[in-house]
C-alpha positions as CSV (number, residue, x, y, z in Angstrom):
1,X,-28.6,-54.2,49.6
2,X,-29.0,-50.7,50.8
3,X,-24.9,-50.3,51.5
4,X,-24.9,-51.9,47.6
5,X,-27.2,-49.0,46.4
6,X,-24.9,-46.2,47.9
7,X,-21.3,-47.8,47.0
8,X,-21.9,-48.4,43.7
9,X,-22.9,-44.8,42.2
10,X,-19.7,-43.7,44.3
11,X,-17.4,-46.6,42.9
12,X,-18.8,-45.6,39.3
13,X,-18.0,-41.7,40.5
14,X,-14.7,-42.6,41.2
15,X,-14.0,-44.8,38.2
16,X,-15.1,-42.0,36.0
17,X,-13.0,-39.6,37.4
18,X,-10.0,-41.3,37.2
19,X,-10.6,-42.4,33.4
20,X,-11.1,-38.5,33.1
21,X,-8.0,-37.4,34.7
22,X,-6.3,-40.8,32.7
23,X,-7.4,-39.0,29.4
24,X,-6.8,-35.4,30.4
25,X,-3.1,-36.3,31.2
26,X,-3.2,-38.3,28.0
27,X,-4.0,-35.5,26.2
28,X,-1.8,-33.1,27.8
29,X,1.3,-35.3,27.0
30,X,0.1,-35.8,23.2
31,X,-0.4,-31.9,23.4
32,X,3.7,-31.3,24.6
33,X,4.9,-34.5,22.2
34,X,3.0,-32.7,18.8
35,X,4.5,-29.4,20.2
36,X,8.0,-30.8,20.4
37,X,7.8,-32.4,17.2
38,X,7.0,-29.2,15.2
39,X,9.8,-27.4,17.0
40,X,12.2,-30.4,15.8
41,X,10.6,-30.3,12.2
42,X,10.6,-26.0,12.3
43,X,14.7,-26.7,13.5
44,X,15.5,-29.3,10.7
45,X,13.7,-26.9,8.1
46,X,15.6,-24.3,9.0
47,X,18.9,-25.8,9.4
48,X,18.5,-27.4,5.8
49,X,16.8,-24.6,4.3
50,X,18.9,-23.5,0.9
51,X,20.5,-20.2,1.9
52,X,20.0,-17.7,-0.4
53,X,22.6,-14.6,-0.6
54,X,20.9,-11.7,-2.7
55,X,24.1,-10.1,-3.9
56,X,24.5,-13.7,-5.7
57,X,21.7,-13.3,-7.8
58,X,22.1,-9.2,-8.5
59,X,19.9,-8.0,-5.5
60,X,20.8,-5.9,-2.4
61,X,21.3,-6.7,1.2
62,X,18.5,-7.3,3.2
63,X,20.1,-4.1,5.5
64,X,20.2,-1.8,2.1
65,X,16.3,-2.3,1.5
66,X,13.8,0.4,2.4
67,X,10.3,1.6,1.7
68,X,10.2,3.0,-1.4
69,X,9.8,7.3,-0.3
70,X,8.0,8.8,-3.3
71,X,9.9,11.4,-4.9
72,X,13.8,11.9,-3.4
73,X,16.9,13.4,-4.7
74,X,19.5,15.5,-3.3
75,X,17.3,18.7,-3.3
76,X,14.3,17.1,-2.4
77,X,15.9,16.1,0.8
78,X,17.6,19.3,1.3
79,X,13.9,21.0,1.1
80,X,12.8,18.3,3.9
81,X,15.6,19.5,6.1
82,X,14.9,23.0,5.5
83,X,11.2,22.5,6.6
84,X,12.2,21.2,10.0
85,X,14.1,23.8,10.6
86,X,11.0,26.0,9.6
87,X,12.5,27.3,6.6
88,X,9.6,26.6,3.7
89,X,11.7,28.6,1.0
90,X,13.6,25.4,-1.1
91,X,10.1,23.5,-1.0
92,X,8.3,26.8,-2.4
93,X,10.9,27.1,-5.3
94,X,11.4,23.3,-6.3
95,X,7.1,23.2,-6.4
96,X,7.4,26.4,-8.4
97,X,10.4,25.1,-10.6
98,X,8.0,22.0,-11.5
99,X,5.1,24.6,-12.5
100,X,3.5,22.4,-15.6
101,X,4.9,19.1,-14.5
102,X,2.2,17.5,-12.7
103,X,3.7,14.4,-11.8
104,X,6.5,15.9,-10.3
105,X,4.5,18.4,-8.5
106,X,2.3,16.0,-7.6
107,X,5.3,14.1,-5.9
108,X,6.9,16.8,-4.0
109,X,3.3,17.5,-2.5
110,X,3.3,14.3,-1.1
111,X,6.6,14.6,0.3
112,X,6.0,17.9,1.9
113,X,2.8,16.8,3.3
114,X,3.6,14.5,5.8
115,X,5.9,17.3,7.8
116,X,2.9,19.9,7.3
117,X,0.7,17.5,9.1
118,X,3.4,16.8,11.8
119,X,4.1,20.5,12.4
120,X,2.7,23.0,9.8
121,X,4.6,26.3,11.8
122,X,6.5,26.6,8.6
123,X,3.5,26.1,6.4
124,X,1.2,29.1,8.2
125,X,4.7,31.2,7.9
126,X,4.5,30.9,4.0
127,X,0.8,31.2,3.6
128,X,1.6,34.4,5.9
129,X,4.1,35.5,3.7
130,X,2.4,34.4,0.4
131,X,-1.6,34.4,1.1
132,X,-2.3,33.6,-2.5
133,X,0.6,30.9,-3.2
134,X,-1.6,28.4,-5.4
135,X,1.3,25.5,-4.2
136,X,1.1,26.7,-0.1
137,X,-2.9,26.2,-0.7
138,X,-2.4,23.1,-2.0
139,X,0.0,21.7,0.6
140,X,-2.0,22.8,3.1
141,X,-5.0,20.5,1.5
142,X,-2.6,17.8,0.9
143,X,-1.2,18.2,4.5
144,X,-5.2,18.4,6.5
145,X,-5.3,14.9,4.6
146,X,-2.4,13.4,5.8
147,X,-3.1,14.5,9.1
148,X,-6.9,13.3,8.7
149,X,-5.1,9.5,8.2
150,X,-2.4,9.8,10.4
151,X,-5.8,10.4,12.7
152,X,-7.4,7.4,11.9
153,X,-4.4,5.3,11.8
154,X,-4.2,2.2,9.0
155,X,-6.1,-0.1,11.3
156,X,-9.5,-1.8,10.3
157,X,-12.9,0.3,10.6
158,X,-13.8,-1.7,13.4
159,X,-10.9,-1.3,15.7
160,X,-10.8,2.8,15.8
161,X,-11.7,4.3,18.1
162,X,-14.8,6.6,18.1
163,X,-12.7,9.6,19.1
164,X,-10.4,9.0,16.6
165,X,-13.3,8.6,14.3
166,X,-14.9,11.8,15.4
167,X,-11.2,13.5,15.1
168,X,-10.9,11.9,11.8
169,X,-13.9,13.2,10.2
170,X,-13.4,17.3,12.0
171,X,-9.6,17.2,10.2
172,X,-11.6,15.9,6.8
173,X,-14.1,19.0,7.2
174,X,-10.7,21.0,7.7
175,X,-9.5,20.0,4.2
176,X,-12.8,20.0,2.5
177,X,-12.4,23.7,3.3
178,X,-9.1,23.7,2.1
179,X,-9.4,21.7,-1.1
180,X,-12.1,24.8,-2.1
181,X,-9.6,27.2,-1.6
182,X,-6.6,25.2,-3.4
183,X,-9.3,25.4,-6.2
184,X,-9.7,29.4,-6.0
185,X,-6.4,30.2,-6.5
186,X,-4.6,27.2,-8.7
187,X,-4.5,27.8,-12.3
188,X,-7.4,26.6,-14.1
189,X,-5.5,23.9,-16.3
190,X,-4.4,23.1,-13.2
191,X,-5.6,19.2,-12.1
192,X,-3.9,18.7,-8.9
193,X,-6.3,20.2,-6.7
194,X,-8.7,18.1,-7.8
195,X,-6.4,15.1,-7.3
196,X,-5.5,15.4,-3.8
197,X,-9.0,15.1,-3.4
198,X,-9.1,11.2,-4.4
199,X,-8.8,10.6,-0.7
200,X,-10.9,12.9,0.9
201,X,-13.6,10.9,-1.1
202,X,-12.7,7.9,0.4
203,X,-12.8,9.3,3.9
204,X,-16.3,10.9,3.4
205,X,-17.6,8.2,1.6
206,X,-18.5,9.9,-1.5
207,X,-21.0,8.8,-3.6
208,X,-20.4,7.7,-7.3
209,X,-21.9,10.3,-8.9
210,X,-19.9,12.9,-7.0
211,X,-17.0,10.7,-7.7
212,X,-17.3,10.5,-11.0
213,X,-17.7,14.7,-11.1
214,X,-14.4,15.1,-9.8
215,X,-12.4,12.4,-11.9
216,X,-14.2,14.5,-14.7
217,X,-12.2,17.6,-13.2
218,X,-9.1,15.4,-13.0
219,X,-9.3,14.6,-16.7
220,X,-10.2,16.7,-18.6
221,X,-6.9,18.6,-17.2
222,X,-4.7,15.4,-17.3
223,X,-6.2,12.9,-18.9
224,X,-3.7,10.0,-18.1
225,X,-2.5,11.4,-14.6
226,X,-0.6,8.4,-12.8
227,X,-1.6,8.9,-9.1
228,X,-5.3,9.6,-9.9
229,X,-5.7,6.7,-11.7
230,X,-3.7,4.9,-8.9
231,X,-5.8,6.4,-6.0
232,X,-9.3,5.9,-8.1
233,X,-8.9,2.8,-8.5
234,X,-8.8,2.5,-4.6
235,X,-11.9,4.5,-4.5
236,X,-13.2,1.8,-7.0
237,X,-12.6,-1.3,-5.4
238,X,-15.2,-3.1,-3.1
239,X,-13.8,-2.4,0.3
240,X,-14.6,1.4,-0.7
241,X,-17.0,2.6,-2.9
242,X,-17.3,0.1,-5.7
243,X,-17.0,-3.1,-6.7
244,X,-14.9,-5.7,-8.8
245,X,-16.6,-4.7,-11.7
246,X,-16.9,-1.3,-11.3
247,X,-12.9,-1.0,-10.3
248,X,-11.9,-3.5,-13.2
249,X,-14.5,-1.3,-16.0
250,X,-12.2,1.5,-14.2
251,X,-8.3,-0.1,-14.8
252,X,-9.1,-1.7,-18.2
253,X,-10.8,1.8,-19.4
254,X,-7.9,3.8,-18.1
255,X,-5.5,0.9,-20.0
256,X,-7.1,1.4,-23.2
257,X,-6.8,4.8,-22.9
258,X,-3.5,5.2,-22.0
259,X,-0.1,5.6,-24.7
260,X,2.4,2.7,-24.4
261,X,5.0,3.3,-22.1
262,X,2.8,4.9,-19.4
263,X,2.8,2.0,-17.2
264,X,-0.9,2.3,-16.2
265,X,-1.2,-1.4,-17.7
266,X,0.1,-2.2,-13.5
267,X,-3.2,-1.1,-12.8
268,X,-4.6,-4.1,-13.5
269,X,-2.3,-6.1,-11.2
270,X,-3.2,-4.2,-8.8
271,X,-6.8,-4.7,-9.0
272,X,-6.5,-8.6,-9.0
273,X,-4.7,-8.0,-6.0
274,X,-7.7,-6.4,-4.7
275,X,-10.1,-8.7,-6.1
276,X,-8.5,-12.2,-5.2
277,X,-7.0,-11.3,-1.3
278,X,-5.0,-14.1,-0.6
279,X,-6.6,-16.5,-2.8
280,X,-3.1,-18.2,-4.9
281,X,-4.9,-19.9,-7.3
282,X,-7.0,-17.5,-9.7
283,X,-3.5,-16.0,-10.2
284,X,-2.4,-19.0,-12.7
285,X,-5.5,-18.0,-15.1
286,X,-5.1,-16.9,-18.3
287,X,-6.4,-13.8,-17.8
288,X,-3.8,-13.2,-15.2
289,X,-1.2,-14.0,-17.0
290,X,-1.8,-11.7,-20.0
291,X,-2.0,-9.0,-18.2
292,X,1.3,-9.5,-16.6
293,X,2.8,-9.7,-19.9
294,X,1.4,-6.5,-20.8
295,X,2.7,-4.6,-18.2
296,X,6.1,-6.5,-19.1
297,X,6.3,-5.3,-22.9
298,X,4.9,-1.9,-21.1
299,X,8.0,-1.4,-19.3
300,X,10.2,-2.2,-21.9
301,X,8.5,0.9,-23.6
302,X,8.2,3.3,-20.6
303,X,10.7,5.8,-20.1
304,X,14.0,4.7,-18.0
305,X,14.1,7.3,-15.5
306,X,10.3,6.7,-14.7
307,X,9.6,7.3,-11.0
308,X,6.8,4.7,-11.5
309,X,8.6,1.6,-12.5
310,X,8.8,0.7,-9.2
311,X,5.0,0.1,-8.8
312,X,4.8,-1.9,-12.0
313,X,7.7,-3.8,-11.0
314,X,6.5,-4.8,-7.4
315,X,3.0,-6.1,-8.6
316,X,4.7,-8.0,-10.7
317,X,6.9,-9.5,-8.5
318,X,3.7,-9.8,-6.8
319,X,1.6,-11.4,-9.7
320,X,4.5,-13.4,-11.1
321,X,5.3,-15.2,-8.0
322,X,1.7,-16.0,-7.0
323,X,0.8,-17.6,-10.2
324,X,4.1,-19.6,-9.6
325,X,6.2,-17.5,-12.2
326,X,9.0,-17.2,-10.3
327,X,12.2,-17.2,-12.6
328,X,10.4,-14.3,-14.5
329,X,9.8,-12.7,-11.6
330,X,14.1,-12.4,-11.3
331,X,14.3,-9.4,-13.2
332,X,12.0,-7.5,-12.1
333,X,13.2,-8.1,-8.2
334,X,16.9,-6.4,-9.1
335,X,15.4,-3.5,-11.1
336,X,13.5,-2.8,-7.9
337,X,17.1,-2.4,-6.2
338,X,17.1,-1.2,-2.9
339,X,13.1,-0.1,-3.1
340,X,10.2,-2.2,-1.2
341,X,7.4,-1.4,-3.3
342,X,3.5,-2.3,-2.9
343,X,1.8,-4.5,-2.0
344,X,4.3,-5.2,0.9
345,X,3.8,-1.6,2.1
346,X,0.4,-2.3,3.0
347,X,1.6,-4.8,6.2
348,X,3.5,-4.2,9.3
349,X,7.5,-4.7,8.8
350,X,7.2,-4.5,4.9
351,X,11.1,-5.1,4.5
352,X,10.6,-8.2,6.6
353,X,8.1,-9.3,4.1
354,X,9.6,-8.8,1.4
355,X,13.0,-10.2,1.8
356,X,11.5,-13.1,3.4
357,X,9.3,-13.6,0.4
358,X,12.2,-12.5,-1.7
359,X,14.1,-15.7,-0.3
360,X,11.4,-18.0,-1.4
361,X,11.2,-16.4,-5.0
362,X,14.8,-17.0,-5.4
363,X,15.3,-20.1,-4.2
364,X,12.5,-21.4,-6.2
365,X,13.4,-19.5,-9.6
366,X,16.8,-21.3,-8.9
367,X,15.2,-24.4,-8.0
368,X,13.2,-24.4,-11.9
């Protein structure tokens, strides 16, 4: 009885372990079959997949797409080469040639910035040369901010570091101190360097109040000012400052305000983006839906050569396509040509994106 009492715990020990190893190798071989089975349904998908040639359908090559650059042209580009040989001269005269045009100026700042923040030699030469050049003050703001981001990098809050962080928040001090003196010497109907302050805000989390101070600044100078509205409404949404409310009181005021043609109605496209993440289905509401078709009869209003169709045509490539509007989104995919336009700029390998997602929108506008 006592040799009973022993063998039987091991014989149930043993027994147990084996139906444990059964099921484990059960398991592992279910685990390899579903593995080969989705690599045999990902091959037969792709092999029968409807291949889609842009150029059929009035589009580009994937290899002619880029991100869309801001403001280019011949002489811009010729003023980008000239400041990386340290020459600041052609930027100081096309920023002086667009004296009034705030858009424009606006556009060339952003496009001088990013060099100033990489290697601002040729910067401190013209502020050398020109102490009280109202446009080298401003591009120095403009450039301290661009450096301040390029600091932080894109990445979420939580994954920067606190150096970076610390570094972040010194450059911002930098350009705080430089947005003040961009104010002293500009012209006082001037709005922009109140502008390129949008995101210092956002970097040191101003409050609403002082917020709403400075859009008071912007305008009262320029009241329909594209990239302030485009950057405050940024500042307005809830992973910032505000909320949905608050940034959708924001877009639909600005809307209402705005003259037909100045494609500001995108705004609101761009503030459901915000709002719904990656949520498809709110997209197919009627609300959603109206405003695309507003910022549709908006373009057919706004001036051709507008450097800002691009944004109204990406969300609504965007919009269009999410709410399962895909043959209307068509058009608006070939006006954007060779341009990758938000909100694909805001992942890694946006031309990736968006000719992969410009595949799907083809084939199922074609499909309809």
């Amino acid at each position: 009885m006592a040799r009973l009492i022993v063998i039987v715990p091991l014989v149930l020990l043993v027994g147990f372990k084996l139906a444990t190893w059964l099921m484990e190798r059960r398991t592992a071989k279910l685990k390899t079959a579903t593995e080969e089975a989705k690599a045999t349904i990902a091959r037969v998908e792709e092999a029968t997949r409807p291949v889609i040639y842009p150029t059929d359908h009035g589009m580009l090559h994937r290899d002619d797409l880029f991100v869309d650059p801001g403001l280019s042209g011949p002489d811009v580009d010729a003023a980008l080469a000239a400041v990386k040989d340290g020459d600041w001269r052609p930027a100081a005269e096309l920023l002086a040639a667009a004296a009034g045009d705030h858009d424009r100026r606006r556009g060339l700042l952003r496009r001088f910035a990013e060099p100033a923040a990489e290697d601002d030699a040729w910067l401190l030469a013209w502020r050398a040369e020109q102490p009280d050049s109202a446009d080298a003050a401003l591009l120095a703001q403009d450039g301290l901010i661009a450096l301040a981001w390029n600091v932080r990098t894109s990445k979420r809050a939580h994954q920067v570091t606190s150096e970076r962080w610390a570094a972040f928040r010194k450059v911002l001090t930098d350009a705080e101190a430089a947005a003040a003196e961009a104010v002293r010497l500009a012209d006082p109907t001037d709005p922009l360097p109140y502008v390129l302050q949008i995101p210092l805000a956002m970097g040191q989390s101003w409050d609403n109040e002082r917020f709403r101070a400075l859009w008071q600044e912007i305008v009262s100078r320029d009241p329909h000012n594209f990239s302030a509205h485009t950057g405050a409404l940024q500042y307005w949404c809830a992973k910032w400052k505000g909320s949905h409310e608050q940034m959708h009181a924001f877009a639909d005021a600005a809307i209402a305000a705005a003259p037909a043609g100045s494609l500001l109605t995108a705004l609101k496209l761009d503030a459901y983006f915000e709002q719904f993440t990656g949520d498809k289905d709110p997209y197919t509401s009627p609300e959603v839906r109206a405003a695309a078709d507003a910022v549709i009869a908006d373009l057919e209003l706004a001036d051709p050569a507008d450097r800002h169709r691009a944004y109204a045509h990406g969300w609504l490539v965007w919009v269009l396509a999410q709410s399962g509007r895909d043959a209307d989104a068509m058009p608006h995919l070939r006006a954007l040509g060779p341009i990758v336009p938000e909100p694909w700029t805001y992942w890694e390998n946006p031309v990736d994106r968006f000719a992969d997602r410009r595949v799907y929108i083809v084939t199922a506008a074609t499909a309809q």
